[in-house]
C-alpha positions in Angstrom: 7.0 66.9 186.5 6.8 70.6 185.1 6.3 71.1 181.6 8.6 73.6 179.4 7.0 75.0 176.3 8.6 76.5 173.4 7.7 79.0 170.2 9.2 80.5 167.9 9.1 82.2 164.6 10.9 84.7 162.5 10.4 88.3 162.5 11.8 91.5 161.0 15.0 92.5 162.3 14.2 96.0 162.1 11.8 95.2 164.6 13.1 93.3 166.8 13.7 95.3 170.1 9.9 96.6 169.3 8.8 93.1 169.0 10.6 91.3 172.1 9.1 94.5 173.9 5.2 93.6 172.4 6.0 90.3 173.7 6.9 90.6 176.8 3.8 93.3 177.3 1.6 90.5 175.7 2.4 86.9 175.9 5.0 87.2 178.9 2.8 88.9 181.0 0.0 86.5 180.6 1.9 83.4 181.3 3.0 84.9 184.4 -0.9 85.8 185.5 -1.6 82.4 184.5 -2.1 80.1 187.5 0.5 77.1 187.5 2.7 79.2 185.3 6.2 78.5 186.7 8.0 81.7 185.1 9.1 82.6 181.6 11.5 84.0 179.3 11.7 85.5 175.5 14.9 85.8 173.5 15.8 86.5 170.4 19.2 86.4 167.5 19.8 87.5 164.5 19.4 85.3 160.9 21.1 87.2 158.8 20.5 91.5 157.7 16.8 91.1 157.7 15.3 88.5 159.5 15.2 87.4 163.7 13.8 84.7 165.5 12.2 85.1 168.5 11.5 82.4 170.9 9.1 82.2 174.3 9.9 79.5 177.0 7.5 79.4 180.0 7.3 76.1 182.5 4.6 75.3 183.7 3.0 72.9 186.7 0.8 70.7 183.9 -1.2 70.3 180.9 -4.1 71.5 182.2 -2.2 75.4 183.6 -1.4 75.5 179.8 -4.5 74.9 178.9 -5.6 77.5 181.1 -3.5 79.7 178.8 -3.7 78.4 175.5 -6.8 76.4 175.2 -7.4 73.2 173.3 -5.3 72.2 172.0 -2.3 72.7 174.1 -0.2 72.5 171.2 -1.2 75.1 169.3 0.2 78.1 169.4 -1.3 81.7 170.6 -1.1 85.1 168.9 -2.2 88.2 170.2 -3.8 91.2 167.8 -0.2 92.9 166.8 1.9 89.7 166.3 0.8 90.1 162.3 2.7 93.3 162.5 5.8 91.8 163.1 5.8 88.3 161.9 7.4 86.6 159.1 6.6 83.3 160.2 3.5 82.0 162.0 3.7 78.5 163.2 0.5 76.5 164.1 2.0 74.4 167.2 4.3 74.8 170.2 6.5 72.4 171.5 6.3 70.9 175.0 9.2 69.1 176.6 9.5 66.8 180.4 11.6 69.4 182.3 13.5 67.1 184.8 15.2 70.2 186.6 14.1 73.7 187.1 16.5 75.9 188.8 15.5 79.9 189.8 17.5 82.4 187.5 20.3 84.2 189.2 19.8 87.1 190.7 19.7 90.3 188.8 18.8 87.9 185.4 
C-alpha cells in the first residue's frame, strides 16, 4: 500500500512565492529523483498579514523509498541549507499516513 507523507511549517508571508519556489527547486525535486517516489506536491495559505504555512505531500511505494530520502528515521523531517531563511517554524517529524487510493492529477494540474 503506498505511503503519503506530510510536512509543514510556517513561514514568512512575504516570502512565500520565493519559498514555495526554493521548495520545489529543493525538496520537490529530490523526491521525484528518489526511486519509489510516487509524485509530489507543495502548497501553501495564508495565516493571517505575516505568517504562511507551507506543506509538502509526496507518496511513496514504502518505508524503505523514504528512507532512501530521508534517512533514519523516517519520521523525521529534512531541511535543506536555505530553509532557515524562510522558516518560522521547524518541526522535528513528518507524518506518514496508509494511502488506500492514489489517483494521477488531471491533466494540465
Amino acid at each position: 500500500m503506498p505511503i503519503l507523507r506530510e510536512w509543514r511549517a510556517e513561514i514568512r508571508r512575504s516570502m512565500k512565492v520565493a519559498y514555495v519556489d526554493y521548495v520545489r527547486a529543493t525538496g520537490i525535486a529530490e523526491y521525484r529523483q528518489t526511486r519509489g517516489n510516487l509524485g509530489a506536491a507543495v502548497a501553501a495559505r495564508d495565516l493571517d498579514d505575516t505568517r504562511s504555512e507551507i506543506v509538502t505531500l509526496s507518496w511513496w511505494e514504502s518505508f524503505d523509498a523514504i528512507r532512501a530520502f530521508a534517512g533514519d528515521p523516517v519520521n523525521r523531517a529534512r531541511y535543506f541549507p536555505e530553509d532557515n531563511n524562510y522558516l518560522l517554524t521547524r518541526p522535528e517529524t513528518v507524518l506518514h499516513y496508509d494511502l488506500s487510493h492514489l489517483a494521477a492529477p488531471p491533466a494540465g494540474a
